[in-house]
C-alpha positions, -999 to 999 in steps of 0.1 A, spaced: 649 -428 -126 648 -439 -163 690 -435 -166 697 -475 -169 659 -483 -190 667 -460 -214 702 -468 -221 686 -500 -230 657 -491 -250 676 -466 -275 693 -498 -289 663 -514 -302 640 -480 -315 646 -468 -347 624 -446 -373 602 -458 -401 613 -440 -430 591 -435 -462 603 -427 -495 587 -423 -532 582 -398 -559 567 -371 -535 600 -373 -513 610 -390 -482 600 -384 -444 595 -401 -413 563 -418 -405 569 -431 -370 587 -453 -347 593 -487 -345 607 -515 -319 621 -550 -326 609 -574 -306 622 -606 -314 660 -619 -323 644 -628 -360 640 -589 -371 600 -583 -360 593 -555 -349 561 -536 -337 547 -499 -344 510 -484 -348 484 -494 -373 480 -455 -382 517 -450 -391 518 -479 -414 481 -462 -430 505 -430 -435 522 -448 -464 520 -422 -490 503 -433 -521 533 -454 -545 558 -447 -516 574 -477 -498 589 -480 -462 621 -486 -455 648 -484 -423 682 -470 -416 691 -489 -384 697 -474 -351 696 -435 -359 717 -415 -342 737 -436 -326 744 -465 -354 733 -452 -391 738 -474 -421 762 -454 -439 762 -462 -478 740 -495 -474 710 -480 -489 676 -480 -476 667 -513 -463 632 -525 -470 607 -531 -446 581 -562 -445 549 -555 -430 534 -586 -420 497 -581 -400 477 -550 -393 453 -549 -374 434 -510 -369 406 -518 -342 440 -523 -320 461 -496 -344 492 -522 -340 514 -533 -367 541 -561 -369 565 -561 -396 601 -581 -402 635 -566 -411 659 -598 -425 689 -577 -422 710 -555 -393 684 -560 -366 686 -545 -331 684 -559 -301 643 -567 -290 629 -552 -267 610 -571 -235 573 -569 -228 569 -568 -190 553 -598 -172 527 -572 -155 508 -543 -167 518 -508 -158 491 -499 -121 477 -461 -124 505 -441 -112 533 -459 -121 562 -436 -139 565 -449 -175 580 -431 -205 575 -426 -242 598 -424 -264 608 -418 -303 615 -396 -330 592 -365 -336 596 -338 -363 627 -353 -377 649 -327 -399 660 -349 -432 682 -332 -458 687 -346 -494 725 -343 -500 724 -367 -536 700 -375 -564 710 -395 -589 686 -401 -621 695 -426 -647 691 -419 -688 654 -420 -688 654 -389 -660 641 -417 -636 652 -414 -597 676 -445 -590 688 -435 -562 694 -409 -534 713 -401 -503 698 -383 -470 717 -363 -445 697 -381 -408 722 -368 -387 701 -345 -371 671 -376 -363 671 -377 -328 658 -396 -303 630 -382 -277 624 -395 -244 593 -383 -223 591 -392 -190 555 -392 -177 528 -411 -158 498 -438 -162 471 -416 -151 441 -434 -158 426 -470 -176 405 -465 -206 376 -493 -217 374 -494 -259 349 -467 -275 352 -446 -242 375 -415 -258 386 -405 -293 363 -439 -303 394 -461 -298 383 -500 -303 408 -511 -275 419 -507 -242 442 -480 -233 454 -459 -211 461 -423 -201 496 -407 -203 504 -370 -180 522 -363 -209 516 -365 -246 536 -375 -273 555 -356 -302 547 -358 -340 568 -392 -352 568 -405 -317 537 -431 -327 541 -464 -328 570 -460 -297 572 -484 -269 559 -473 -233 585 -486 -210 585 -490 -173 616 -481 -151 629 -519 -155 627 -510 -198 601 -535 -202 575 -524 -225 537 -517 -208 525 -502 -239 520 -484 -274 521 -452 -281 487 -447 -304 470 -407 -297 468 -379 -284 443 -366 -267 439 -326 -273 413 -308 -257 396 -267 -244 389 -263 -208 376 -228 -202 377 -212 -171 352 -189 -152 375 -158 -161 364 -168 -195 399 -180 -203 405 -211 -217 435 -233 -217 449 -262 -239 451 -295 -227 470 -324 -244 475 -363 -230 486 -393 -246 469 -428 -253 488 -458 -250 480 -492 -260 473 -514 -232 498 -540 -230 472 -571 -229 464 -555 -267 498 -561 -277 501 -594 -262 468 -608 -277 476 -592 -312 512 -609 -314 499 -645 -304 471 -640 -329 496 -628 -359 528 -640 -353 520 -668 -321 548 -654 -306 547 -665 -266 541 -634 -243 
């Protein structure tokens, strides 16, 4: 169902790396969505910044890494939290944008999520100059992989309703993976219908005094994304 979308979609993802003097890691996904290098993620990954670290991107990981370019910085250029969405410009080796759809995703509807959770990062050089100072280093992301779930819009959510989120959002089946935040929700055409923002975790017990675990997602309704990038960037929808 999601064959020919997601052949399209994995050539405009890519992870938001972070690096500084208490390491490197992977604070969440991005998009592009324009041919100028903007791109989109969640408020909440960009607020993961590590204190004195600074953001920075390797390209298309796995399928087109940088090799010996360096990292290549990152320019975030509005927040906004009450939506948790982000927009941000890379000047060099963009990827191809991404499309919002013309239509918001109907209850449902099969969408996916997508991105790259609990990335495995290995340091394979350090190099520190006279003064013992870090000038550079080299990271093994061969084994960052991208992660495609497959689920459903299961229900419309009005802002302040769950988890206190200040917009309107929507329920996923199926929830998203650690480092999958800030992903495009994609329909089967691989337009994008939303965000990916939360999850929502929660106990149900049962009468056999059992109780099960229960996770969903929350997506950023697509009308969010739209009104945020016309007020930062007035970029048409």
């Amino acid at each position: 169902m999601f064959k020919e979308a997601i052949q399209q979609v994995r050539e405009s993802i890519f992870p938001l790396f972070h690096f500084g003097p208490k390491g490197y890691g992977v604070l969440g996904t991005g998009f592009f969505i324009t041919d100028q290098g903007h791109f989109l993620t969640a408020a909440h990954v960009i607020q993961a910044l590590p204190p004195g670290h600074k953001i920075g991107y390797l390209g298309n990981i796995p399928l087109k890494p940088f090799y010996k370019k360096g990292i290549i910085p990152v320019n975030v250029l509005e927040i906004n939290h009450d939506k948790d969405l982000a927009v941000g410009l890379i000047r060099e080796d963009q990827l191809a944008p991404l499309s919002l759809s013309k239509t918001k995703s109907i209850i449902g509807e099969s969408i996916s999520l997508c991105g790259y959770p609990m990335p495995m990062i290995q340091l394979t050089e350090r190099n520190v100059n006279k003064e013992h100072k870090v000038v550079g280093i080299s990271l093994d992301v061969t084994t960052v992989r991208q992660y495609w779930q497959p689920t459903i819009k299961m229900d419309e959510l009005k802002p302040d309703l769950i988890l206190k989120k200040k917009f309107k959002s929507f329920i996923t089946q199926h929830a998203a993976l650690p480092g999958m935040s800030g992903g495009p929700i994609f329909n089967t055409s691989g337009e994008v219908v939303g965000l990916t923002s939360a999850v929502w975790p929660r106990k149900i017990p049962l009468k056999n005094k059992h109780v099960i675990d229960i996770e969903n997602g929350i997506g950023v309704e697509l009308i969010e994304i739209i009104e945020f990038l016309n007020q930062s960037l007035n970029l048409p929808a």
